[in-house]
N, C-alpha and C positions, 0 to 999 in steps of 0.2 A: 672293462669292455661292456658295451649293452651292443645289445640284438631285439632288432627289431623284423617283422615279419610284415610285408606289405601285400596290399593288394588295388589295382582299380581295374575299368575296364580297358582299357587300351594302353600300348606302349609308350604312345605321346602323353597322355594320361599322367604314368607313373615319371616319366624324362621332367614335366610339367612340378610334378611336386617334390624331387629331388631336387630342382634347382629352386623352387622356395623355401623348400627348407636348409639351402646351402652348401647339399650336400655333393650336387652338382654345378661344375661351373665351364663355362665355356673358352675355350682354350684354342690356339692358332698353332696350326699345326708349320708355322713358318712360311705356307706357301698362301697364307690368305684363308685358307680353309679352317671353318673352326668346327670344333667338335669337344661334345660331353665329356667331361672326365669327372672320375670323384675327386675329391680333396683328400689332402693328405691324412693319416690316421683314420682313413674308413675303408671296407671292402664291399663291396656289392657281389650278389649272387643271385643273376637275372633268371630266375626260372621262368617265367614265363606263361602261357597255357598249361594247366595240370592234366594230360593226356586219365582218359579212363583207364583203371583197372579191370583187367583180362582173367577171369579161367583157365585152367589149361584148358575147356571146349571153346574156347572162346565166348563163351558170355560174359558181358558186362558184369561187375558183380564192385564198380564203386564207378558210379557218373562221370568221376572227373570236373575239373572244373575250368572254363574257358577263358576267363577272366584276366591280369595280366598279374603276377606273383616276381617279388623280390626280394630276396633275403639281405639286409643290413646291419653290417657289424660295425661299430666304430668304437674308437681308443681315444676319444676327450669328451669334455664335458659339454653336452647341447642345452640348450636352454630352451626353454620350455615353449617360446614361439617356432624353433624349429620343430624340434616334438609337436606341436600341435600340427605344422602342415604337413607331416608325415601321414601317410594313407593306412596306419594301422586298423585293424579290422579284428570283433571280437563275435563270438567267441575262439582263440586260437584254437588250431587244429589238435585233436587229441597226438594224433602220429603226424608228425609234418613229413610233405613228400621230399625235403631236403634240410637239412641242418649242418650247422658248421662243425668240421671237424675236429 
């Protein structure tokens, strides 16, 4: 399994580069309707906005970050043009605000 950590700025953004890198594809929901889904042997985990960290006074005491964040696991081999259209971003976070269990 590899894991990867994404980030861009908007939702359509990251939708935009999972389906160049394959990882998303668009699916008929039977009645006409299509909609994202991943492929098989991958899981997504849409965080989203990184809300700031709180005090217990409530001051800020970590920005947070507004940006759009996705965690991506997958169980086959990608090759190396999907990995490129993948929105990875360095340097990864010391503490990420989500990882896989």
């Amino acid at each position: 399994m590899t894991d990867f950590m994404l980030r861009t700025d908007t939702e359509a953004q990251m939708d935009d580069a999972l389906e160049a890198a394959g990882i998303l594809v668009e699916v008929d929901q039977g009645d006409g309707e299509m909609v994202l889904m991943p492929v098989p042997h991958c899981a997504l985990d849409r965080i989203g906005p990184i809300p700031p960290t709180l005090d217990e006074d409530g001051k800020v005491t970590s920005p947070g970050d507004q940006r759009y964040h996705t965690n991506l696991r997958v169980a086959f081999e990608m090759t190396e043009e999907q990995i490129a259209a993948l929105p990875t971003f360095a340097p990864e976070p010391g503490v990420p605000y989500r990882v896989w269990a």
